[in-house]
N, C-alpha and C positions, 0 to 999 in steps of 0.2 A: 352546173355542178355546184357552183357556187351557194343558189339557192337551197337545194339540196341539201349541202352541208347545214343550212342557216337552218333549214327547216327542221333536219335531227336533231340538231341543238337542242334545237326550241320543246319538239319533244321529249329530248331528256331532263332537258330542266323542268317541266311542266311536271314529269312524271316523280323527278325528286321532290319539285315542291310538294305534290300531291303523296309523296312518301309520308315527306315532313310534318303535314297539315293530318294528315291520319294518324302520325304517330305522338300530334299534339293531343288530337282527340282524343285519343287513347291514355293520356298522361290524363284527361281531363275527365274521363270517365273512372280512372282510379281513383279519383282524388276527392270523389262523391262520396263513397261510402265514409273516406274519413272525417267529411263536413257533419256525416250523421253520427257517426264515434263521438263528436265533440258535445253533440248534443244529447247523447245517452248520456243520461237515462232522463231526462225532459220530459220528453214525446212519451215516451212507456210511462210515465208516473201520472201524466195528462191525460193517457188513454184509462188508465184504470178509474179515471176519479169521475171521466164518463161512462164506465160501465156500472162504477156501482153507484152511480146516481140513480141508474136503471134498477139494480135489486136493490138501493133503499125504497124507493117508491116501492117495492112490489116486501119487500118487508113492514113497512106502515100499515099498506093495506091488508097483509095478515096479521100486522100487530105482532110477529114471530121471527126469530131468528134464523136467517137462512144456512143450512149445515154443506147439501151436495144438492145429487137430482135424483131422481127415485127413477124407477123399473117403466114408469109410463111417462116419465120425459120433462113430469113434471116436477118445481121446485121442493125437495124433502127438508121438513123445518128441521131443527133440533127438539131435541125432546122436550116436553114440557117442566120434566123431574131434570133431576140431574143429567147434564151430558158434557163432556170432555172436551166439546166442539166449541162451546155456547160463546166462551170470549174470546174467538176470532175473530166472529164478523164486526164488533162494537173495535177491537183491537186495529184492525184494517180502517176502520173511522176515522180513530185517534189519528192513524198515521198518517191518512189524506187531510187531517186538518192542521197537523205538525206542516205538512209539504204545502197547504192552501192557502190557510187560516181562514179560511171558510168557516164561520160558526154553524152550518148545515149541520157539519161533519161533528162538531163539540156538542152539539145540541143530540143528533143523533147517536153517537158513543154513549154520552151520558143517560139517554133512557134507554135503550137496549139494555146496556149493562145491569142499570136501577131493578131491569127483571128478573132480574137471579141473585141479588144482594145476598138475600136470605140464606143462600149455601152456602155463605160468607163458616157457616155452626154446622157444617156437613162435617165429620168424622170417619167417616165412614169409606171416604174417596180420596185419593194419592190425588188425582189429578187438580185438585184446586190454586196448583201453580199455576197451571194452561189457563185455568177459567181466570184467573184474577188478575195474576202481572199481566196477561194480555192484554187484559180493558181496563181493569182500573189503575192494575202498576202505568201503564202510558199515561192513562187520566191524569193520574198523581202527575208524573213526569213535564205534562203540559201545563198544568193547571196549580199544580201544589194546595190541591182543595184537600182542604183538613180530613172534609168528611171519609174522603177517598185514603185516605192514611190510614183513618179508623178500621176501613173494612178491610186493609191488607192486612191490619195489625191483626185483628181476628181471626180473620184466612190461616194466616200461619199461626195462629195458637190451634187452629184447629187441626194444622196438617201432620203439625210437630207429635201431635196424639199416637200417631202412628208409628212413630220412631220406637225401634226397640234396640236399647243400650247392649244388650248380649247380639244381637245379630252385625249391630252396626250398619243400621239401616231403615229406611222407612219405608214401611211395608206397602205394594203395589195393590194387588186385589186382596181382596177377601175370597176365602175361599166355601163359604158355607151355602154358597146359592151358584144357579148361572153353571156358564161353560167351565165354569173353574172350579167350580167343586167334584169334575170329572177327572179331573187331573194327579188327582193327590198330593196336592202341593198342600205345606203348611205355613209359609211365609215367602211367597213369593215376590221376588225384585224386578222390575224388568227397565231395560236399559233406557228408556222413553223417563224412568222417574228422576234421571240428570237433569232433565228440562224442568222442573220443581221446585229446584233447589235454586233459584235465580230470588222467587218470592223470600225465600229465609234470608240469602246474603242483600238484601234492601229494606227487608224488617229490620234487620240489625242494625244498616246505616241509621234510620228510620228513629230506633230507640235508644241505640246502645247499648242493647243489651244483645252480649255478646254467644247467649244461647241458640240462638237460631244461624247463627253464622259456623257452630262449634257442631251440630246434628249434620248442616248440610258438610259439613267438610269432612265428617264421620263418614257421612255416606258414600260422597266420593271417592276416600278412602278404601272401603270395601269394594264400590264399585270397580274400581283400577287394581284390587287385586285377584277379583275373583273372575268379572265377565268377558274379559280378554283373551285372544286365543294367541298363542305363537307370532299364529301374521299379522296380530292386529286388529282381526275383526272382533265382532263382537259377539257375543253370545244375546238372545232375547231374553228370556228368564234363569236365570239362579234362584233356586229354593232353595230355604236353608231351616235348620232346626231352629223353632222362635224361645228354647231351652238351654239350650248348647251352641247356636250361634255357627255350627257348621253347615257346612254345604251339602245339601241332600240330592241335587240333580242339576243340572244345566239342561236346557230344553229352548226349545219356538215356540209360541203360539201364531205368528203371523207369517214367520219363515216358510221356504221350501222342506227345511227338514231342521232334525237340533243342530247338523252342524253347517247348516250354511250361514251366507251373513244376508240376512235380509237387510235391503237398502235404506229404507226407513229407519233401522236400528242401528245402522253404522252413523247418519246422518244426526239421530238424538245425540249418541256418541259425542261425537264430533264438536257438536255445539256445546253439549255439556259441559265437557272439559273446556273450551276455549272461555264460555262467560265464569267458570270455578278460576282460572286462573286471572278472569278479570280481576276478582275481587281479593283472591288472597295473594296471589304471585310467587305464588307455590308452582318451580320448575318443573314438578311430577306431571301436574297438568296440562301445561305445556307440552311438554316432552309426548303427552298420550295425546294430544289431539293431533302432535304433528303425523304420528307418527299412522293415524285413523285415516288421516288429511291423505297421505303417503299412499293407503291399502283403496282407497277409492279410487284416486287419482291413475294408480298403477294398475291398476284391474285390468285385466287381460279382457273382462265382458263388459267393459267400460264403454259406451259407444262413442262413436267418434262426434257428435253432438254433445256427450257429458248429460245426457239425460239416463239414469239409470233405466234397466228393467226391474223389476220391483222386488226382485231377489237377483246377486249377484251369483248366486251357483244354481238359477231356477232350470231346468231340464232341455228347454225346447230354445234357448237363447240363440237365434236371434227372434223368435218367435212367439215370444214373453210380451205382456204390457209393461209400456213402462211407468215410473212412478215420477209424476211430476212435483207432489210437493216432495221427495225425498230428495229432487232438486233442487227446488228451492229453500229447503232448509240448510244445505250442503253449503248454498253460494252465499247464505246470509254468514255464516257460521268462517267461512274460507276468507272473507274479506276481513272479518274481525282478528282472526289467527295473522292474517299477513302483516295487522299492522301490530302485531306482538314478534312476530317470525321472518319469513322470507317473501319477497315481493311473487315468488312464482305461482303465490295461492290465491293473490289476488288475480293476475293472467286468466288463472282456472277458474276462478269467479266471473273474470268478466266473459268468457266463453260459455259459461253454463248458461249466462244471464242473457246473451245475445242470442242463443237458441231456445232458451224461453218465451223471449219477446217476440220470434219469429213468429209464420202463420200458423206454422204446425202446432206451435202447444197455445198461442194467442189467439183467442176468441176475435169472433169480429164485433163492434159495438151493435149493441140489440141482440147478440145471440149468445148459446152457451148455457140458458138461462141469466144471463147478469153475471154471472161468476168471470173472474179475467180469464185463469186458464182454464187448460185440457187436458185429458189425459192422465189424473195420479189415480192412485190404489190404495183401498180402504186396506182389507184383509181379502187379501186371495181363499186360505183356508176357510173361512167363512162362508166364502161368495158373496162376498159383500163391499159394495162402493167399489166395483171394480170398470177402471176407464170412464172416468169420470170426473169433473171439477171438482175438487172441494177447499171448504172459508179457510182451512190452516195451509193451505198451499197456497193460496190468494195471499194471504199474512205475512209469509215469510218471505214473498216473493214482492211487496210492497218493501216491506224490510229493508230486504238487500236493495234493492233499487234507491231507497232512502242513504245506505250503509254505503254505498256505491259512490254515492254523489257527496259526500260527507266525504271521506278516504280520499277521492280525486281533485278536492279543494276547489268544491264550484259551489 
């Protein structure tokens, strides 16, 4: 009996220990994921600067700037004329040689970019804030090369051309060619021309002269009173009389319909206001990005990843693509806002950002074509760039990873 008893013992203690020894494991398989928390964003900023080691070689050798991937799988350059895209991929250079110091990277920013100097005297395009604070505004920022000063300062004498004093605003398209002259617009706005206004408020630092800082903050202006709805979202285009300065429609070009909020357009949003109120500290802007910050975050069609569908009132949700750079723009734009605002936008930053980095929107090195992520959306209405990588979601999501690691004081 004796033994007996010795022997259950020995059983039960074996089986406690072996509780105990499992439920060390167990402490010790939690405590993995947060050894790699500490090292995010590291590992992701490492992996990108091995993929696009991969699409600069395969840039070199077409000598062309890589935009998405075309209908047959292969790399789709940017256009040779003007295109909206062109100072991403030189932009994404800058940033991995900011994170490297790799001169690879300064050497290849610097000629990519050198290829499209000349639209530096393009008039005729809103978008020469995308093309130039991208790649040459970081250039400057790394390097404080004069020459690079010279071609912002030009940039924005040319952008400024487009500003009309009665509208209060700097005009998006033109409307006398293209899809847009179907429309009947006369002086269209559209919420993407926020992101523009970054090159005017750094010409300004830049010169001193304080005209470029006085249009962009015009336009802001307008913008905060016109393209906003109720809950916050945003409208895509406001037309307005380029005579009288009023509002002739609110409308989508890239939306599900006029009054939804496509995700892209809450995301330009968002950032707009939050670098407007880097530079003035004007509370209005603030106040609008939290409040943008708020209507994405609270989206009932939010997924539970924080990766949009590429319109938040799109028809067939959950059944929608989603848009990857409209997330990565959100998470660059969210981390900057927190360190103006509340810590819980960074939370949401770092959540968009760990589901980015995941396998589902994270390419594997060698595939993808070279591009880091997966999955964003040009223009659904088009049929165009739709479920597919593209250079300003790579950008933004370099960005924030950059922005990430700066804010978390590593």
């Amino acid at each position: 009996m004796k033994k007996s008893k010795i022997g259950f013992l020995v059983c039960i203690l074996a089986v406690l220990f072996s509780c105990k020894e499992n439920g060390e494991k167990k402490e010790t398989k939690v405590a993995t994921p947060k050894v790699a928390a500490e090292n995010f964003p590291d590992k992701e900023l490492a992996l990108a600067a091995k993929q696009y080691d991969l699409l600069l070689k395969d840039a070199r050798e077409a000598d062309r700037v890589p935009r998405t991937v075309n209908e047959q799988g292969g790399i789709h350059w940017a256009n040779q004329g003007f295109d909206w895209t062109i100072g991403f991929f030189p932009g994404t250079c800058w940033y991995l040689f900011e994170d490297t110091n790799d001169e690879k990277w300064k050497d290849a920013a610097d000629y990519f970019q050198s290829k499209f100097e000349n639209f530096k005297n393009i008039k005729s395009n809103h978008d020469l804030g995308f093309v130039f604070q991208c790649s040459y505004g970081n250039g400057y920022k790394n390097t404080k090369n004069e020459s690079y000063k010279d071609v912002l300062i030009t940039a924005a004498n040319s952008l400024i051309e487009r500003f009309n004093p009665k509208v209060g605003s700097i005009k998006s398209w033109n409307v006398d060619g293209g899809w847009q002259s179907e429309r009947g617009w006369k002086f269209p706005v559209i919420i993407d021309n926020m992101m523009n206004l970054e090159l005017l408020f750094e010409v300004s630092k830049m010169t001193g002269d304080e005209k470029y800082k006085q249009i962009a903050i015009t336009h802001a202006n307008t913008t905060l009173k016109n393209h906003f709805r109720d809950n916050n979202s945003s409208y895509h285009v406001v037309d307005y009389d380029p005579k009288t300065g009023k509002v002739r429609s609110k409308q989508t070009a890239q939306g599900f319909n006029h009054e939804s909020s496509w995700a892209r357009g809450q995301a330009w949003g968002l950032y707009g206001f939050t670098l407007s109120y880097r530079y003035t500290k004007d509370e209005a802007y603030l106040e609008q990005a939290t409040k943008i910050a708020d209507f994405i975050l609270s989206n009932e069609s939010t997924p539970e990843d924080m990766i949009p569908y590429w319109d938040y009132d799109a028809p067939n949700i959950p059944n929608e693509p989603r848009d990857v750079s409209a997330a990565a723009i959100t998470a660059s734009a969210l981390i900057e806002l927190a360190g103006y605002d509340d810590e819980k936008y960074m939370e949401a930053a770092n959540k968009i950002l760990k589901s980015l980095a995941s396998s589902e929107y994270t390419a594997n090195i060698g595939e993808n074509n070279h591009f880091i992520l997966k999955h964003s959306v040009g223009s659904i209405p088009h049929k165009n760039e739709i479920n597919v990588p593209l250079n300003y979601a790579d950008y933004y999501y370099v960005e924030a990873l950059l922005r990430y690691r700066e804010a978390s004081g590593k």
